[in-house]
C-alpha positions as CSV (number, residue, x, y, z in Angstrom):
1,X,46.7,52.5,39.6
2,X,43.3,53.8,37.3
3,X,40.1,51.5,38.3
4,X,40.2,50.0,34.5
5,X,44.5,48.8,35.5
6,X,42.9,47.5,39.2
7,X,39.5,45.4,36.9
8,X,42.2,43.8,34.8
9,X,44.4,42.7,37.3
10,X,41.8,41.3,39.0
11,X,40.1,39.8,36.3
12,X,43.5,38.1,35.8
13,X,43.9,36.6,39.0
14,X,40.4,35.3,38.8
15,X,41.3,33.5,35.8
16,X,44.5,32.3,37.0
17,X,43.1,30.7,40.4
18,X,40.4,29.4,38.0
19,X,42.9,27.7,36.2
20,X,44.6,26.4,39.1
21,X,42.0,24.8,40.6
22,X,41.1,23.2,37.9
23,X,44.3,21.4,37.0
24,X,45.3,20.6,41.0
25,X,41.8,19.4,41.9
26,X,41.9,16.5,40.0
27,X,43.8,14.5,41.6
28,X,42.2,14.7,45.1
29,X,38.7,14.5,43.7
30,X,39.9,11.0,42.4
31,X,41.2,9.7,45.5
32,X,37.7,11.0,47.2
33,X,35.2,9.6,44.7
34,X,34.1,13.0,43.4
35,X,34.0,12.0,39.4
36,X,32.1,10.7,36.3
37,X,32.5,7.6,35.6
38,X,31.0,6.0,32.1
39,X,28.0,4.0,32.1
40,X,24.2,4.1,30.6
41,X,23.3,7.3,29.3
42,X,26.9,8.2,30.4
43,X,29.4,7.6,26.8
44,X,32.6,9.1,28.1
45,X,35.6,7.7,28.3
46,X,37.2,6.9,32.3
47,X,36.7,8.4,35.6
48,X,36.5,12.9,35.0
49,X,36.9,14.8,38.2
50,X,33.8,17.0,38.6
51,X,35.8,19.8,39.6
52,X,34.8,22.6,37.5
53,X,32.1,24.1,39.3
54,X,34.0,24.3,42.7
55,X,36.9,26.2,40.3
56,X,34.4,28.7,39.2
57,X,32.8,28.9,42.5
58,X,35.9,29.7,44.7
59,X,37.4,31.6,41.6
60,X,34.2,34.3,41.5
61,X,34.0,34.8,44.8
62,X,37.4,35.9,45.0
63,X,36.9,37.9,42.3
64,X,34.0,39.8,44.3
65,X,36.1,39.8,47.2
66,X,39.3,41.7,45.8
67,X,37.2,44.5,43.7
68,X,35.4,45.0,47.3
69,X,31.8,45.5,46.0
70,X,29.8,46.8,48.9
71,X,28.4,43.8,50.3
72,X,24.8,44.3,50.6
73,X,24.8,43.9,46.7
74,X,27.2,41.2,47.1
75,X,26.0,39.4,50.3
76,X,22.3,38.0,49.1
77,X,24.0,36.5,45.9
78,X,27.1,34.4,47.8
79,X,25.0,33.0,50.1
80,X,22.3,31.8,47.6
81,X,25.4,30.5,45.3
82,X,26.7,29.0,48.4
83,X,24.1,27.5,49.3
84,X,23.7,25.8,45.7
85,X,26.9,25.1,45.7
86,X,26.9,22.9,49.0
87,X,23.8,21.0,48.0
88,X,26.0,20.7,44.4
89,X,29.0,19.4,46.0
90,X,27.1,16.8,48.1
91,X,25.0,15.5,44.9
92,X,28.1,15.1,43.0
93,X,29.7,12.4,46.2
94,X,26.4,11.0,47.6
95,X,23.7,11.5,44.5
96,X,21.2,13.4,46.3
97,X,17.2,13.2,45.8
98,X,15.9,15.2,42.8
99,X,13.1,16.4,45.8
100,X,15.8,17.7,48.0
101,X,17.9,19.5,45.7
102,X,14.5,21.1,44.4
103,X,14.0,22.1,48.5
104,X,17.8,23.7,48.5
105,X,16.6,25.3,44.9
106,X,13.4,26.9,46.2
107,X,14.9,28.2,49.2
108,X,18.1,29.9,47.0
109,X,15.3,31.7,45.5
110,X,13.6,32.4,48.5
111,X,16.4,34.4,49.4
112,X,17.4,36.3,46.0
113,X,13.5,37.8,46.4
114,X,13.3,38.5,49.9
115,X,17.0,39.2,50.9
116,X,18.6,40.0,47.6
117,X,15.2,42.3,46.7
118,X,15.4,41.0,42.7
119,X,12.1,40.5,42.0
120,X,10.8,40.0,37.9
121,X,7.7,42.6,37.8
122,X,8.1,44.1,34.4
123,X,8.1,41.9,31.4
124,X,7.7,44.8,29.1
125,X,4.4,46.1,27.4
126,X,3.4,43.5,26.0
127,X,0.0,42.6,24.3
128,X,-0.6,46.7,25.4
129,X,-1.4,44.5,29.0
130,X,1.0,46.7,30.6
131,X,4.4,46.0,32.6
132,X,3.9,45.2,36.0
133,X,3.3,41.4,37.1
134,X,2.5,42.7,40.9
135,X,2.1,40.3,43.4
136,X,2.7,37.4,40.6
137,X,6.2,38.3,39.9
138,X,7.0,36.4,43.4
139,X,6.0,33.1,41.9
140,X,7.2,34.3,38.8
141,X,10.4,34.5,39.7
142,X,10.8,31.4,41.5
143,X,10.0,29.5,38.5
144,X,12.7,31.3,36.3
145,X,15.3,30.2,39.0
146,X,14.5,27.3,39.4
147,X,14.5,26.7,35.9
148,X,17.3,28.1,34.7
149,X,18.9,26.2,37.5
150,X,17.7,22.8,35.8
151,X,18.0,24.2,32.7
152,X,21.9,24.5,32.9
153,X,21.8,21.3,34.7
154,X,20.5,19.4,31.6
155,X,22.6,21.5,29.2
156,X,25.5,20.2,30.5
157,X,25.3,17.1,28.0
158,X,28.6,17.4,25.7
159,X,32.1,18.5,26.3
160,X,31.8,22.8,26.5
161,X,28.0,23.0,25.4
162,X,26.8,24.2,29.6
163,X,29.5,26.5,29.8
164,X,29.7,27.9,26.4
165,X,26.1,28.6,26.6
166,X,26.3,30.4,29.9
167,X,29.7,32.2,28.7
168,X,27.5,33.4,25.4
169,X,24.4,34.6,27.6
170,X,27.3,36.4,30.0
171,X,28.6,38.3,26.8
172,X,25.2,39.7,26.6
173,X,24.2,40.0,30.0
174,X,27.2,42.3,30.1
175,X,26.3,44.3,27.1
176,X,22.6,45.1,28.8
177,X,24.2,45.9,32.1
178,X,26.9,48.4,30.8
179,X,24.5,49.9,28.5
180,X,22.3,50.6,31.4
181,X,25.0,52.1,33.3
182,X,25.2,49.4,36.0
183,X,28.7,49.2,37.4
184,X,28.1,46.1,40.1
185,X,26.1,44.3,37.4
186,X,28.8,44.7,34.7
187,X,31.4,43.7,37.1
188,X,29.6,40.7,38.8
189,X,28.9,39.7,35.3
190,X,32.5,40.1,34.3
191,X,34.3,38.1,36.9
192,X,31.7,35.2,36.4
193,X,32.3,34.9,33.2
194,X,36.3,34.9,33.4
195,X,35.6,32.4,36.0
196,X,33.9,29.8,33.0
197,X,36.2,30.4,30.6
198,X,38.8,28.9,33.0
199,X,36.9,26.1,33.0
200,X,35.9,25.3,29.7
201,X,39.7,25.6,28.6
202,X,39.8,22.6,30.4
203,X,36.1,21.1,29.6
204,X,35.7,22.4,25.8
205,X,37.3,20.7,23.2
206,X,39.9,22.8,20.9
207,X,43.1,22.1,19.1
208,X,45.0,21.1,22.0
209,X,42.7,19.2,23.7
210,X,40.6,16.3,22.1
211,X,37.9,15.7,25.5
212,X,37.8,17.3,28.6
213,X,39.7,16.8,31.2
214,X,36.9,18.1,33.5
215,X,33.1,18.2,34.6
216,X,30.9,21.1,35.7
217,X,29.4,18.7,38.1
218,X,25.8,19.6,39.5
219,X,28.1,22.1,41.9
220,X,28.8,24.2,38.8
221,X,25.5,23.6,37.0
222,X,23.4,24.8,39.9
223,X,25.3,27.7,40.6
224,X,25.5,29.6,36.9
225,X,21.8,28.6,36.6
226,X,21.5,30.6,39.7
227,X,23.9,33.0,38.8
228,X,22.4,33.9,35.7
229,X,18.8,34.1,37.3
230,X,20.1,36.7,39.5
231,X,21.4,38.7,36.4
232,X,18.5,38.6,34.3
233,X,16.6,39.9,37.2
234,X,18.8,42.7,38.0
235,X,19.8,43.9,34.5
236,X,16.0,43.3,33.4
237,X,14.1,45.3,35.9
238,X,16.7,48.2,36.0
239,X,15.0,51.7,35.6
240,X,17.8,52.9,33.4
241,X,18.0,50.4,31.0
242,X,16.9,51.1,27.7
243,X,15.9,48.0,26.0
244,X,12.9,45.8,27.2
245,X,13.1,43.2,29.3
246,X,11.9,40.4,27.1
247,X,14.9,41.1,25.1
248,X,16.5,38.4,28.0
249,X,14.3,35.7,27.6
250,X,16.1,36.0,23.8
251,X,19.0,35.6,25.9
252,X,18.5,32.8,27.8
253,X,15.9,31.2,25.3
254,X,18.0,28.0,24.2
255,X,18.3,26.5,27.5
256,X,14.8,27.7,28.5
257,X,13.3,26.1,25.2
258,X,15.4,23.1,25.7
259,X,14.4,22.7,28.8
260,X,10.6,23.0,28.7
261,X,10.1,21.3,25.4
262,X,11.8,18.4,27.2
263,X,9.8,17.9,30.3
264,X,6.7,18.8,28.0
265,X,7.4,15.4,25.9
266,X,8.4,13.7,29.2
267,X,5.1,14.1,30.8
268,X,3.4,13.7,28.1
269,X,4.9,9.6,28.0
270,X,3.9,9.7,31.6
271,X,7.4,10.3,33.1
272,X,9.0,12.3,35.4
273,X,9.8,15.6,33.8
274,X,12.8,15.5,35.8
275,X,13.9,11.7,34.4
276,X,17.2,11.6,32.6
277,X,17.2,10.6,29.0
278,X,19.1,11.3,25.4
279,X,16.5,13.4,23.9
280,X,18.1,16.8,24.1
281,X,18.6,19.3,21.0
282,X,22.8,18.0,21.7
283,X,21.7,14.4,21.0
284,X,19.7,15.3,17.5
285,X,22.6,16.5,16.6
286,X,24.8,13.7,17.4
287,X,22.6,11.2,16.0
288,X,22.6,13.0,13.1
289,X,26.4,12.5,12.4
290,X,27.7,15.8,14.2
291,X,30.7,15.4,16.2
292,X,30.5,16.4,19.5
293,X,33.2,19.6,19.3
294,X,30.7,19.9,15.7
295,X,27.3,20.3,18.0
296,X,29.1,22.4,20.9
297,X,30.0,24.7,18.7
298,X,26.8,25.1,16.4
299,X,24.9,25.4,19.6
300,X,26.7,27.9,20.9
301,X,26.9,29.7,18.3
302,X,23.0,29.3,18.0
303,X,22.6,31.2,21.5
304,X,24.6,33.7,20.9
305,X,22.5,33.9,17.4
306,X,19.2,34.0,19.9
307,X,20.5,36.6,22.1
308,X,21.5,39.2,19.1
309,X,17.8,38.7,18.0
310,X,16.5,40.0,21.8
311,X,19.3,43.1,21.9
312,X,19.1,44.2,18.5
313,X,15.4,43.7,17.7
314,X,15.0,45.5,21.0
315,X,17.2,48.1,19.7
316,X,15.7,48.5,16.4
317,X,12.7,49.4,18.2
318,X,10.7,45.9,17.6
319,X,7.5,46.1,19.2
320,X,7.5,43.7,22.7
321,X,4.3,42.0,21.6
322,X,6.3,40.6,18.6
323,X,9.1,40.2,20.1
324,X,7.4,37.7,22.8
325,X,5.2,36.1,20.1
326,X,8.1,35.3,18.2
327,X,10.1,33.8,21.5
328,X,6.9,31.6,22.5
329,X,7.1,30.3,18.7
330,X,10.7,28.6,19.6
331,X,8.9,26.1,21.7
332,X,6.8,24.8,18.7
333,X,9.1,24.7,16.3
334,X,11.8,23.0,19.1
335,X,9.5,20.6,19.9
336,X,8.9,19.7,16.1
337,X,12.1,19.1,15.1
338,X,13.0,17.1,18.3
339,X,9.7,14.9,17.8
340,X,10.6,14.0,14.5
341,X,13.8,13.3,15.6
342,X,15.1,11.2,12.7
343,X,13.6,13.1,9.7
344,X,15.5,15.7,11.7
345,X,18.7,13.6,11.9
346,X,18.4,12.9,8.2
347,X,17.6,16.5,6.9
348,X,21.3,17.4,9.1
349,X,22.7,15.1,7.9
350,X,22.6,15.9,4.6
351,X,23.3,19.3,4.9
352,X,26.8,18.7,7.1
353,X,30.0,17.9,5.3
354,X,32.4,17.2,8.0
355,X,36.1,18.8,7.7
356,X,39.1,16.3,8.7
357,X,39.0,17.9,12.2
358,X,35.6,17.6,13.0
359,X,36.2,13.6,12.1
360,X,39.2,13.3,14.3
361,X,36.8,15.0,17.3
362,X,33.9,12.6,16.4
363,X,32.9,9.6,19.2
364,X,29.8,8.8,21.3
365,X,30.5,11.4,23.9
């Protein structure tokens, strides 16, 4: 069989134990506690199984495992994910401290850098300062991990919005990789993202299914933040690639802006930037009238919006310096429209007209 007949088959089975998983884990993570149920912040309706990120965990390693990639690309990334993936499972029964999750987080990046050798040193030539961060791409690079990894965490707010983000940031992860000729990359990227849209057939909402039926679960959360940290390093610092390497923090900019602009407003009320609340970019929107499917999808398609503006302004030969200038501006006008929260609300408001189907999706999920 030609390597393209063996990718597909592959990719097939991925999606299929994906979608196993996924319908016969629910049952057992009832009985053993491992589920959602509604309450404060939490508008839902019943008990959801958190299994989705243990269906996309065991689904992607499989995935590795029957293309064989040589495991010393392979090996540093499993274990990391693992690792993650543990620490996620055991939050998701016992609700674990935000400090010791952050100890599992720092050490999963401890190990990308020092066993898995991805390291962010060139952010492109920005500012004519040059590319190479040196020694400060170490710290550097812990702080993208461990963002991303909380970023996707607090993404995860409505029915399909973590995982269609990651799936969108996937589609152009891929796109860099294969344009840089990077055959492990583009695969690993492949199988991961097969591996979340067997999830989110189960977690989005669509015409033939109103809510989901599943969670991510911080399992799932921890491990595409980490996944997607480990791509953005690779594909970014590849010798062959083409296109500069801010072009990925177009990419990965709405949960990276979400994120930050978040715990920037949190501190700044003398809370912990970490403390849960309903003051996401999801929640504007809902207040605002949007039904949830409504704000899933305009999100989504916002990132994949973001990440054309990296690849193609990249492309087009967009100097980095604007490029990066017009990334950091995000945060500003982010943190404006979030602040003023209710002008926002109105201003959507009257600019949406809801379609029957986005009615019938509408509640206080």
């Amino acid at each position: 069989m030609s390597p393209a007949g063996n990718l597909l088959i592959v990719l097939a089975t991925c999606l299929v134990i994906s979608i196993s998983l996924n319908l016969l884990l629910r049952y057992p993570a009832d009985r053993l506690g491992l589920v959602d149920s509604p309450g404060g912040r939490k508008r839902h309706n019943g008990r959801v199984p958190l299994v989705g990120g243990i269906a996309i965990y065991v689904s992607y390693v499989a995935g590795v495992y029957f293309l064989g990639i040589p495991g010393e690309r392979s090996v540093p990334l499993l274990v990391g994910m693992t690792l993650l993936f543990v620490c996620g499972v055991l939050d998701d029964l016992l609700d674990l401290r935000n400090l010791i999750k952050l100890a599992v987080q720092i050490v999963a990046a401890l190990l990308m850098m020092f066993w898995g050798g991805q390291v962010v040193q060139d952010l492109g030539n920005i500012a004519g300062l040059g590319n190479g961060l040196g020694i400060w791409g170490y710290p550097f690079t812990l702080l993208v991990v461990v963002g991303l990894i909380n970023a996707i965490n607090m993404m995860d707010g409505l029915d399909g919005l973590a995982g269609g983000v990651v799936l969108t940031s996937l589609f152009w992860l891929g796109v860099l990789a294969a344009a840089g000729s990077m055959g492990s990359a583009t695969l690993f990227v492949l199988i991961m993202a097969v591996a979340v849209l067997g999830f989110l057939i189960f977690n989005a909402r669509h015409p033939w299914r109103s809510r989901a039926s599943v969670f991510l679960g911080d399992a799932g959360s921890m491990v595409l933040g980490f996944a997607l940290a480990w791509f953005a390093a690779k594909i970014s610092q590849n010798v062959a690639m083409v296109i500069s390497p801010v072009s990925l923090a177009w990419i990965l900019a709405l949960p990276v802006v979400d994120t930050v602009s978040l715990m920037v407003r949190r501190i700044g009320k003398g809370r912990s930037p970490l403390a849960p609340d309903r003051e996401h970019l999801h929640h504007v929107f809902r207040r605002a009238g949007f039904s949830s499917g409504a704000t899933t999808l305009l999100l989504i398609t916002l990132n994949l919006i973001l990440g054309a503006v990296g690849v193609f302004g990249a492309m087009l030969g967009v100097p980095d310096t604007l490029l990066f200038i017009g990334f950091l501006l995000l945060f500003p006008c982010h943190y404006y429209f979030v602040r003023h929260a209710w002008k926002s609300a109105r201003m959507l408001r009257n600019l949406q007209q809801p379609t029957v189907s986005e009615r019938a999706y509408s509640d206080d999920a």
